[in-house]
C-alpha positions as CSV (number, residue, x, y, z in Angstrom):
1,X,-25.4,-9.7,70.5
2,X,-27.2,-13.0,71.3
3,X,-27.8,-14.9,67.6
4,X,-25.8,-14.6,65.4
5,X,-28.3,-15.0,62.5
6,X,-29.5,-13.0,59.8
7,X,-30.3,-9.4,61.8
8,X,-27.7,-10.5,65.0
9,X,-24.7,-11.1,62.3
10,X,-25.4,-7.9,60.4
11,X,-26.0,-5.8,63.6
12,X,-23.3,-6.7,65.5
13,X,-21.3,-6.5,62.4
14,X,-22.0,-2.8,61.8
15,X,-22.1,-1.7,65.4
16,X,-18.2,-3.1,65.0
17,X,-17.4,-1.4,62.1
18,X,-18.3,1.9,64.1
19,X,-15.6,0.9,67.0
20,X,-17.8,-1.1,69.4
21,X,-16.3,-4.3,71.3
22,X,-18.9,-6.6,69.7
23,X,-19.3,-10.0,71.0
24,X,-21.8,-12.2,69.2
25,X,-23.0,-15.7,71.2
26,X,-24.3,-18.3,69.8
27,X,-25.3,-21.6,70.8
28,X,-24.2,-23.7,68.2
29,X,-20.5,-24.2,68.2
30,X,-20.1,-25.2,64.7
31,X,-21.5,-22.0,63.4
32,X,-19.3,-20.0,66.1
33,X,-16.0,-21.7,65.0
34,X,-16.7,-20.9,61.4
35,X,-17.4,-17.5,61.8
36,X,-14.0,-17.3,63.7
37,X,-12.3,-18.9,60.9
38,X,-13.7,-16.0,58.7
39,X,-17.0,-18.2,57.2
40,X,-20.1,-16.4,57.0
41,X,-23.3,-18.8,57.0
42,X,-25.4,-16.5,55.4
43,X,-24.9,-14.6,51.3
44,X,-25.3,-10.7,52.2
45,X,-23.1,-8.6,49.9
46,X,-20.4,-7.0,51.4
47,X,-20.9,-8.6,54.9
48,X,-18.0,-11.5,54.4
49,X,-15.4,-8.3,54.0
50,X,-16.8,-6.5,57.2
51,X,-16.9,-9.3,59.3
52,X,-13.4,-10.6,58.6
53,X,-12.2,-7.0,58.6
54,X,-13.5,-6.6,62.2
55,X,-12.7,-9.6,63.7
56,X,-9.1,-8.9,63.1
57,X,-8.8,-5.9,64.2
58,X,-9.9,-7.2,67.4
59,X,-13.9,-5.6,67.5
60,X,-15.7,-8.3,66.6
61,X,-15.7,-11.3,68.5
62,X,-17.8,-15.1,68.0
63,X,-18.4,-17.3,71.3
64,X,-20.8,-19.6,72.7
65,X,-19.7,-18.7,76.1
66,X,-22.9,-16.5,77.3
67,X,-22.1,-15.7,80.9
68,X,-18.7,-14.5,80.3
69,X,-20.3,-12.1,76.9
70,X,-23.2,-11.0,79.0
71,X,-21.2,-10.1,82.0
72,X,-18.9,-7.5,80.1
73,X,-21.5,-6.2,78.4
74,X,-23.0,-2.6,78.8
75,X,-25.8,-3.3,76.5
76,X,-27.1,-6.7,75.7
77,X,-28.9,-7.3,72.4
78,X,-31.8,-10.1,71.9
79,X,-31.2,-11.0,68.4
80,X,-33.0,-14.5,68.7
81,X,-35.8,-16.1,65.7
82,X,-39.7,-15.5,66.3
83,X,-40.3,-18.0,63.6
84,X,-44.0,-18.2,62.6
85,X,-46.3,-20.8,65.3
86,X,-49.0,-22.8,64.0
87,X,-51.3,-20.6,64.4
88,X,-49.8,-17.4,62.9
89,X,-48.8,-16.0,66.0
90,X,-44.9,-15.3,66.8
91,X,-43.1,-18.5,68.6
92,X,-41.3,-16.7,71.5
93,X,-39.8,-19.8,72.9
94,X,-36.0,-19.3,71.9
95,X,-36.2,-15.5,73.4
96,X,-37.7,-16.9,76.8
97,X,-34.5,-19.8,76.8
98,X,-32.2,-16.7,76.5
99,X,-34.2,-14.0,78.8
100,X,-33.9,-16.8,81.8
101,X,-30.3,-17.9,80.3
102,X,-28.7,-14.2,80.5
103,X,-30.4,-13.5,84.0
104,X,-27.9,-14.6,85.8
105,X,-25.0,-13.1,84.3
106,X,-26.5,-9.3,83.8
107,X,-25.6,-6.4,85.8
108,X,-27.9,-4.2,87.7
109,X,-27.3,-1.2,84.7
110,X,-27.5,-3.8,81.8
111,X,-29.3,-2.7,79.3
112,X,-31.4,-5.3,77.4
113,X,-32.7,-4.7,73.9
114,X,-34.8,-6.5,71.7
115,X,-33.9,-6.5,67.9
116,X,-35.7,-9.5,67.5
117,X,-39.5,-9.0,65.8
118,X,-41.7,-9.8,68.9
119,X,-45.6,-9.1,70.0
120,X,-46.6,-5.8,71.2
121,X,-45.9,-6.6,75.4
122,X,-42.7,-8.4,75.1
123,X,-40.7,-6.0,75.8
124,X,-42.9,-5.7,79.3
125,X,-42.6,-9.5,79.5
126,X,-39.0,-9.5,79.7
127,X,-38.9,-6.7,82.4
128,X,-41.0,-9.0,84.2
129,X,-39.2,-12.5,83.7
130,X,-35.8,-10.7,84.6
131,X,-37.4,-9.4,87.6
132,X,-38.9,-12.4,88.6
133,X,-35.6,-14.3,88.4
134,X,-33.2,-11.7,89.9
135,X,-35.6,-9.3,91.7
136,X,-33.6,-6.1,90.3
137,X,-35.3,-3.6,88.0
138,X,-33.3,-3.5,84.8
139,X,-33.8,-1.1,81.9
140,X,-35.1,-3.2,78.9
141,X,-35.7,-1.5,75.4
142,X,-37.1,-2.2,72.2
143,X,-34.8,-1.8,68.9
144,X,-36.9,-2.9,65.9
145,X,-34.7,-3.4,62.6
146,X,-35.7,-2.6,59.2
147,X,-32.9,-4.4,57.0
148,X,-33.7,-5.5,53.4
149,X,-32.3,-8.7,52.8
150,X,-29.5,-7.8,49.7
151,X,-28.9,-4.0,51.1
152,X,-29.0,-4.6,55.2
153,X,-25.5,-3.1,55.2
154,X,-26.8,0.0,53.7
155,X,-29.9,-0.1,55.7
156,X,-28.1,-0.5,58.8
157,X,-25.1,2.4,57.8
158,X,-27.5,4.5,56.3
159,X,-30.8,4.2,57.9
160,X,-33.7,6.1,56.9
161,X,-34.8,6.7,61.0
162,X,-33.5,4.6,63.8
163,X,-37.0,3.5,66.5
164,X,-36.5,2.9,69.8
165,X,-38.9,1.7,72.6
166,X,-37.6,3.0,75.8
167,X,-39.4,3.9,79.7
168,X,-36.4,5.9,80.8
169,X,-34.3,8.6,79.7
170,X,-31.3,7.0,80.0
171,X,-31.8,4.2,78.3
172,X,-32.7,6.5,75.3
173,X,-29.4,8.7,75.8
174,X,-27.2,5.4,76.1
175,X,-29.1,3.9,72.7
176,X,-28.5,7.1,70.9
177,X,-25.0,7.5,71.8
178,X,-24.8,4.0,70.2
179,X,-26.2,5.2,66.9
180,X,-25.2,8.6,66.5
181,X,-22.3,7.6,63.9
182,X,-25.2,6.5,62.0
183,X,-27.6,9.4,62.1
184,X,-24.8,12.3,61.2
185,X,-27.0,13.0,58.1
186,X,-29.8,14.2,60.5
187,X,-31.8,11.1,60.1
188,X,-34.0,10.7,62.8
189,X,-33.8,8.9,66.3
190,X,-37.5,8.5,67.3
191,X,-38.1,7.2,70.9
192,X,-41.0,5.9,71.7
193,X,-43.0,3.5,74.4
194,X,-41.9,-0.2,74.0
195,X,-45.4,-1.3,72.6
196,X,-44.9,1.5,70.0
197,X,-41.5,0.6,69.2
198,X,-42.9,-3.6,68.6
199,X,-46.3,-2.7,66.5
200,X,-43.9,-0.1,64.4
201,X,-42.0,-3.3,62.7
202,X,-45.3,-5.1,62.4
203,X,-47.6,-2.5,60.5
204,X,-44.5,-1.0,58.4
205,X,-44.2,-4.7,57.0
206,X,-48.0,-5.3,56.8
207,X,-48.0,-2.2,55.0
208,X,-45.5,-2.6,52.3
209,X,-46.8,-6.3,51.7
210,X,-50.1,-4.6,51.2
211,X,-48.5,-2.6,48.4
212,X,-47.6,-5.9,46.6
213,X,-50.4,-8.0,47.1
214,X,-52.5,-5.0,45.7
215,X,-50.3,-4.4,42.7
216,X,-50.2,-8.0,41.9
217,X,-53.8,-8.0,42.1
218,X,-54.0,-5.2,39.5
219,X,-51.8,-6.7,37.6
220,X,-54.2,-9.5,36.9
221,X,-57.4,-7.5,36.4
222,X,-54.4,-5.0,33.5
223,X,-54.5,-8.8,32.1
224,X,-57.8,-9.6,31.9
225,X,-59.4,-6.0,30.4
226,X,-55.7,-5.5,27.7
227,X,-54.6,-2.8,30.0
228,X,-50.4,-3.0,30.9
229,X,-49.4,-3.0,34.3
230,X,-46.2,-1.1,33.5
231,X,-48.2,1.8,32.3
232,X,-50.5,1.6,35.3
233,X,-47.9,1.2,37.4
234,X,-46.1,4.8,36.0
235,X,-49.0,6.5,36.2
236,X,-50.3,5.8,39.6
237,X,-46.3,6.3,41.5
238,X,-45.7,9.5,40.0
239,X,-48.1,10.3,42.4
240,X,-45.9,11.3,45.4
241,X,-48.8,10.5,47.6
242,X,-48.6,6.6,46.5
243,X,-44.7,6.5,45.1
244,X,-42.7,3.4,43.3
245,X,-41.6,1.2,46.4
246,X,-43.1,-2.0,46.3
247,X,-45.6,-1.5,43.3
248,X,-43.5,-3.7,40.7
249,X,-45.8,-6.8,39.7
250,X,-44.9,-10.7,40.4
251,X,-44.7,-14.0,41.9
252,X,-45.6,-12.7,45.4
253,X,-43.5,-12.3,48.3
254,X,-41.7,-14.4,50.5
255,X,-38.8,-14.2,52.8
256,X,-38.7,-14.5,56.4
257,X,-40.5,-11.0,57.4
258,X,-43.3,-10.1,55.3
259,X,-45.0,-13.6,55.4
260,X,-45.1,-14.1,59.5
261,X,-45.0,-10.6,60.4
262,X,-48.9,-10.0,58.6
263,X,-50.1,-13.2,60.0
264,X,-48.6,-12.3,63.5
265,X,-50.5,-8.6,63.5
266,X,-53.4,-10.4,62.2
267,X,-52.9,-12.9,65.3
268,X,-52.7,-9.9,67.4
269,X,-55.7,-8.4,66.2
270,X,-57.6,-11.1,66.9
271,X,-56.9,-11.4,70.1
272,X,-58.3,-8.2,70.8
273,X,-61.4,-8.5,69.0
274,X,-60.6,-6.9,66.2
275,X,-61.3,-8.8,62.4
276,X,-58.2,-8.3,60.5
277,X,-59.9,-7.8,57.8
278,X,-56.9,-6.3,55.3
279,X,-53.8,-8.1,56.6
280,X,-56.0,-11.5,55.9
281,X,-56.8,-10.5,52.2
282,X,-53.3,-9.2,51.5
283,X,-51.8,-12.8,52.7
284,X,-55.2,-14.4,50.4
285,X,-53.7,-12.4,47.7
286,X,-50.1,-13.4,48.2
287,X,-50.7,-17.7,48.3
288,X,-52.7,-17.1,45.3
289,X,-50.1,-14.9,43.2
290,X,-47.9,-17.5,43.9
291,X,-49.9,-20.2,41.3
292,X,-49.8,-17.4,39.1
293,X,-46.9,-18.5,36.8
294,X,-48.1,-21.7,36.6
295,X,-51.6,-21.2,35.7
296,X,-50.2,-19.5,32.7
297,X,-47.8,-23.1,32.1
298,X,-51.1,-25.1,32.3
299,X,-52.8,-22.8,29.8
300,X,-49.7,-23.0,27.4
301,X,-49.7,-26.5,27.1
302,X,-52.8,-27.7,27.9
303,X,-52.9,-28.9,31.2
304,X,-50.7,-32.2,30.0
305,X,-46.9,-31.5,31.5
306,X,-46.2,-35.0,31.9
307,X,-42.7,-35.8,29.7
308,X,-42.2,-31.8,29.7
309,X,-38.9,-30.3,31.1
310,X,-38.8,-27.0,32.4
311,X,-35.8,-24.3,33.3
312,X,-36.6,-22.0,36.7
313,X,-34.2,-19.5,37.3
314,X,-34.2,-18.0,40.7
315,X,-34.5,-20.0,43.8
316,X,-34.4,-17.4,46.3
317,X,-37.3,-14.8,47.3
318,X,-35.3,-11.9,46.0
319,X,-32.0,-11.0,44.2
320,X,-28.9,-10.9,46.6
321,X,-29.7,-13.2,49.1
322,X,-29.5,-17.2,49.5
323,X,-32.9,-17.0,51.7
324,X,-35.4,-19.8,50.3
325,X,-37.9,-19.1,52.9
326,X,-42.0,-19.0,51.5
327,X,-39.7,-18.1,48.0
328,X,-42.3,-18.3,45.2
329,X,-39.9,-20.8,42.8
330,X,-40.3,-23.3,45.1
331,X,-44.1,-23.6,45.4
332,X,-44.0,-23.0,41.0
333,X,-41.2,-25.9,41.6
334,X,-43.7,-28.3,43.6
335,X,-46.4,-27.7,41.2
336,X,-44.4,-28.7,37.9
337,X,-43.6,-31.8,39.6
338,X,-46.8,-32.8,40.6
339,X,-48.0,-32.4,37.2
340,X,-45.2,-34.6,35.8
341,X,-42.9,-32.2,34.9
342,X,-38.7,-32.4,35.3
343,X,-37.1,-29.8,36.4
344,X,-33.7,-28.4,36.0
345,X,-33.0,-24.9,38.1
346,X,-30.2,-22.0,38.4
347,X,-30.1,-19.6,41.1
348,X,-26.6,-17.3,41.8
349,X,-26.9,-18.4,45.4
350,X,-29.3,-20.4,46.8
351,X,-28.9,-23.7,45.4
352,X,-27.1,-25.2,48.1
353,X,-29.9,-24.3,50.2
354,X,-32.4,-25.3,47.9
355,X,-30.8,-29.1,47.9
356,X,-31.0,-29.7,51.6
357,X,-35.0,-28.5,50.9
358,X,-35.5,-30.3,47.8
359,X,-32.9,-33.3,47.4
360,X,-32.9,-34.8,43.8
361,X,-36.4,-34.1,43.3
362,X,-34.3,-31.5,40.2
363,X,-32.2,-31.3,38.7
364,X,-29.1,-28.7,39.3
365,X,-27.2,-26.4,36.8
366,X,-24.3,-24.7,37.6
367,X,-24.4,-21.7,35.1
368,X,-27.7,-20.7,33.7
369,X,-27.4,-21.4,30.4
370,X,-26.6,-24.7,31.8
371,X,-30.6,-25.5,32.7
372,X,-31.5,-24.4,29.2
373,X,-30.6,-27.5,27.5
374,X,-33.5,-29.1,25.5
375,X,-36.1,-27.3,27.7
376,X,-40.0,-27.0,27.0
377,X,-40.0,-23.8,28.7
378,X,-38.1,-21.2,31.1
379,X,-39.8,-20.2,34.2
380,X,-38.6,-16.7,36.0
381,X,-39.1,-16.4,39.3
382,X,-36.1,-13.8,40.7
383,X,-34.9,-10.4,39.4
384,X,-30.9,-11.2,39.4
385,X,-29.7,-8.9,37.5
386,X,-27.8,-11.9,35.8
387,X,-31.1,-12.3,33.9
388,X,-31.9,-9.3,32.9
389,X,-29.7,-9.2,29.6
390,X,-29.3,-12.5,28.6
391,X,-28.2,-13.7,25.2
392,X,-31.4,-14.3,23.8
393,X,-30.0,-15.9,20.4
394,X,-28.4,-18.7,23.1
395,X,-31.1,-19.3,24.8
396,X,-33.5,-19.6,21.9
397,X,-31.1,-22.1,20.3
398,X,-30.4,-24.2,23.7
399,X,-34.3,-24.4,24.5
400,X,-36.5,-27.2,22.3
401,X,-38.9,-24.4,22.3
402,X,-38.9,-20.6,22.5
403,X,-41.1,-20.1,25.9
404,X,-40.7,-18.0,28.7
405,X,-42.8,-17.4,31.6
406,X,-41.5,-14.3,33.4
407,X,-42.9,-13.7,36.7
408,X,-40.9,-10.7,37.4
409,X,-41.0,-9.2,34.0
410,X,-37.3,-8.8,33.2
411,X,-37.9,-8.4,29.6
412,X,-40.0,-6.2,26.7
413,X,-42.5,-7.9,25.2
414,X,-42.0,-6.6,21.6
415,X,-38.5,-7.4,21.9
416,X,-39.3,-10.9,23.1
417,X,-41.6,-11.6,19.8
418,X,-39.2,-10.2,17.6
419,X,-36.6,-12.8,18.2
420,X,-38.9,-15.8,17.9
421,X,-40.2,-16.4,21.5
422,X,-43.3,-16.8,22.9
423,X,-43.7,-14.7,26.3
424,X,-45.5,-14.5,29.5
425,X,-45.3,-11.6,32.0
426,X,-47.5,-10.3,34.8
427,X,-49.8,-7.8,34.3
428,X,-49.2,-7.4,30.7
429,X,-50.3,-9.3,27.7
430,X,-49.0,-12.5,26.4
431,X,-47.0,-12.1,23.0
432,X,-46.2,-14.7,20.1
433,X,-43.5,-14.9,18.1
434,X,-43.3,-12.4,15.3
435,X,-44.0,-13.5,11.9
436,X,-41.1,-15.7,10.4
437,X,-39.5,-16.0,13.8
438,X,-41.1,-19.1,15.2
């Protein structure tokens, strides 16, 4: 498994904890000697146990030596970063360092995969780049993965289909072989052709952001015509055409998949002449949902939040993960401090990776009753459970005034204006504290 980051870890991981001789290279020995010592970079429940569970029992193994993982290896996983390139397109660069740095260390019946997300025709451009360098036709396959950050253990155990991209029949028997402890409750293996196998990770993502960006955008028009998104939302995904996945209202999406991966298929469609029309709205819809909370701060107190001091909990883009990246606090974060504001935020896991990004711009709490002290407000940007049944007496008598804005709407309105607070949600309408509670 070359990488050893978020998808490498997990998938080597799991192939481990099924009985395979796992080796996972990376090329940053810091991050290798760590793992060895039983230190996992990354917050992924569950995965600290596996990992240290494997690695003693001998399966799972952490080097940076390449040529001596490649050469024992039967099959010989790309699990490299595609990050996003300036211009929305994928940035293949670290794959191509490892396609030339493995070519001379793989065997004539290696089999190369590529878990990594890549552009439909990389899968032929590494066929070609190996057979350039070595002059030998190796089998090369596409593995696209489709791991939640906060469940990819499940996902990967228990996975609703397994897709592979494969041009020969072996390579598809040697894959599934690999996977059948997986698949024992007759999930399916599809196999496909290599370009299928790349746009499948592309459109299922561009589709399920789809679902978000339109449900945020009819949360907004619930909030302009008195209608309650909640209610909308129940009576549309009872509907087993539509369904309830992805169709809860908020902040927007972030992470490292659903962001890139629309612009990359957009990228790709217009390089074949095709306006992607959609995939650029649902990213328009996105950036915008993401000034959403703070619209509804400006309108609170007037556009003025110069002396203010504002509570965010939940740094990272969703619940049980430490991943910060495109997370909608931190845009809300930038935009409080432009206008003046201090800030003092509480996430269960991400802060330390929200101090390299941020620094002392904020302020840090350690519990999250901690960032309530003397606040104007409390911004929620992350459905922790953590938040979800708070003491609200506590926080009501820690804040200097009663105001939440919930942008992942955690709590019930009524409730919310019986005990004195004034509260914001998405999609639903703004309440005020009840009478003789303010």
């Amino acid at each position: 498994m070359i990488g050893t980051g978020y998808v490498g870890l997990v998938s080597g991981t799991c192939f481990a904890e099924s009985g395979n001789s796992i080796t996972c290279v990376d090329i940053d020995q810091g991050k290798i000697d760590r793992l060895n010592d039983g230190i996992i970079p990354i917050y992924e429940p569950g995965l600290t146990e596996m990992v240290q569970r494997n690695h003693k029992a001998g399966r799972l193994h952490f080097t940076t030596d390449l040529e001596t993982a490649v050469k024992k290896a039967k099959v010989v996983y790309l699990a490299v970063g595609t990050p996003q390139g300036e211009d929305g397109s994928a940035n293949l660069s670290a794959l191509w360092s490892v396609v030339a740095g493995i070519a001379p260390f793989i065997n004539a019946d290696t089999v190369v995969v590529t878990k990594s997300t890549v552009p439909v025709g990389t899968n032929q451009g590494i066929y070609d780049r190996l057979f350039e360098l070595n002059k030998t036709h190796y089998r090369v396959a596409s593995n696209p993965e489709f791991l939640k950050e906060g469940a990819a253990i499940h996902d990967f155990m228990y996975p609703d289909r397994v897709v592979v991209g494969v041009r020969e029949e072996e390579t598809k028997e040697i894959l599934n072989e690999l996977y059948s402890p997986f698949l024992r409750t007759d999930k399916p293996f599809l196999s496909m052709s290599p370009e299928s196998a790349e746009l499948t990770k592309y459109v299922a993502n561009a589709l399920l952001a789809t679902k978000i960006s339109f449900i945020n955008e009819m949360a907004n028009l619930c909030e302009k015509m008195g209608g309650d998104i909640n209610d909308v939302r129940r009576g549309i995904g009872h509907d087993q055409r539509i369904g309830f996945s992805f169709l809860f209202p908020g902040v927007g999406y972030g992470g490292s998949c659903f962001p890139k991966d629309v612009r990359a298929l957009a990228s790709m469609s217009k390089a074949n002449d095709l306006p992607p029309t959609i995939l650029e709205a649902v990213d328009q819809v996105n950036d915008r949902q993401k000034f959403v909370l703070t619209q509804k701060v400006d309108q609170h107190f007037g556009g003025d939040l110069k002396g203010l001091r504002f509570a965010v909990w939940g740094l990272a883009f969703k619940p049980k993960t430490d991943d910060i990246r495109e997370a909608p606090a931190l845009v809300m974060i930038e935009q409080l401090l432009e206008r003046g504001a201090t800030v003092c935020v509480f996430d269960p896991e991400a802060v330390d990776n929200v101090k390299v990004e941020l620094g002392d711009k904020v302020e840090y709490a350690e519990k999250s009753m901690d960032a309530l002290e003397g606040v104007d407000a409390l911004a929620i940007n992350t459905e922790w459970d953590v938040f979800r049944h708070p003491d609200f007496d506590a926080i009501k008598s820690a804040m200097k005034s009663p105001v939440i804005f919930d942008g992942r709407n955690l709590y019930n309105p009524a409730q919310l204006a019986d005990l004195g607070f004034t509260y914001y949600s998405i999609g639903r309408s703004t309440v005020e504290p009840s009478s003789g509670n303010a």
